[in-house]
N, C-alpha and C positions, 0 to 999 in steps of 0.2 A: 207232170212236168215240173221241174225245179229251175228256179233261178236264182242266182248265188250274186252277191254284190258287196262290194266293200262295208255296207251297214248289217248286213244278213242273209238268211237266206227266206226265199217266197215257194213254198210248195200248191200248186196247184193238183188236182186229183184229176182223174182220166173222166170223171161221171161227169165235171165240172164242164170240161172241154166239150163231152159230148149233149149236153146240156144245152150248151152254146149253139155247138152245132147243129143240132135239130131243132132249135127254133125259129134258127135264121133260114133253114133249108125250108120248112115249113109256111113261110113269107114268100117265096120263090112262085110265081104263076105257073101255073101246068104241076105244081107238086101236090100231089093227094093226099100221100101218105108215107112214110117211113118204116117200116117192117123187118123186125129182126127175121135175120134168112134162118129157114133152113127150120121154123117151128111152126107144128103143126096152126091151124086158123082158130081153135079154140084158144091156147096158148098163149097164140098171139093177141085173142082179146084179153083176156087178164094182164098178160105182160104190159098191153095198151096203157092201164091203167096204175101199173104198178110203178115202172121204168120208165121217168121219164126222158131218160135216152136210147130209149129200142128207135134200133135201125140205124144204128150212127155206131161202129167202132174204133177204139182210139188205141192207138200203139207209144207210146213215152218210150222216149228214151235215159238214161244217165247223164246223155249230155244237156238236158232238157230239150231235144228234138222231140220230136212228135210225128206222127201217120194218122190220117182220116179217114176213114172207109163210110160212106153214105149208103144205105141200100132203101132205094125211092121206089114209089108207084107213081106213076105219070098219068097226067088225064090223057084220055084216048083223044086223038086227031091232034095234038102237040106238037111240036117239031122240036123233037129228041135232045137232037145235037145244042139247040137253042136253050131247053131248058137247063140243061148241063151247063151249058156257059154260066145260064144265069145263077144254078145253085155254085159254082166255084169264086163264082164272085161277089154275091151276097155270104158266104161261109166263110170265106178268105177272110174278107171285110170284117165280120163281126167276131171271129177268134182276136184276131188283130189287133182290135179297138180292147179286147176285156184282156189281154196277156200280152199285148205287143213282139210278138212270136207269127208268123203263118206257120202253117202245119208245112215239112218239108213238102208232103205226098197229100193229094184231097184226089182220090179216087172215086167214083160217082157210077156205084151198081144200079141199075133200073129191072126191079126187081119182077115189075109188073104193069100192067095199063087197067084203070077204072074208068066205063064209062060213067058220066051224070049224067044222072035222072031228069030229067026236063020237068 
């Protein structure tokens, strides 16, 4: 994401945003976990550790827009619809406050449900 101003210009990077992203979603009640889609469960433990923006995709644009793709695991017995709210508005919030930008788009995949362990 760039932003261009009469004194210069501010380049922020896409890892940055999603960085943001995932730790505000992370704060969110009912949110487990964040999981890049679509790799295998060993994978995704290394990746766990490597990236610390898996599960979170960012789209930039040239006009300095932006797109957020979330991909969550929900605690089991949650109410869905409620969490989602809550991750678009803790996510919103906290891009906002660090680049004064909301992402045009925060889309919110739920990738999966984990029960806890008692």
């Amino acid at each position: 994401m760039e932003q261009r101003t009469e004194l210069g210009e501010t380049v922020v990077h896409d890892e940055v945003l999603a960085t943001i992203a995932r730790r505000a979603a992370l704060t969110v009640p009912g949110v487990e976990d964040l999981q890049q889609r679509g790799l295998p469960e060993n994978v995704q433990s290394w990746v766990h550790h490597a990236l610390p923006f898996r599960g979170v995709r960012v789209v930039s644009r040239e006009d300095g827009h932006y797109d957020i793709d979330l991909f969550v695991v929900v605690r089991y017995g949650v109410r869905i619809p409620s969490v989602a709210r809550a991750l678009q508005h803790a996510v919103n919030n906290a891009l906002y406050e660090a680049v004064e930008r909301y992402p045009d788009h925060l889309v919110i995949h739920v990738e999966g449900v984990r029960a806890v362990d008692a």
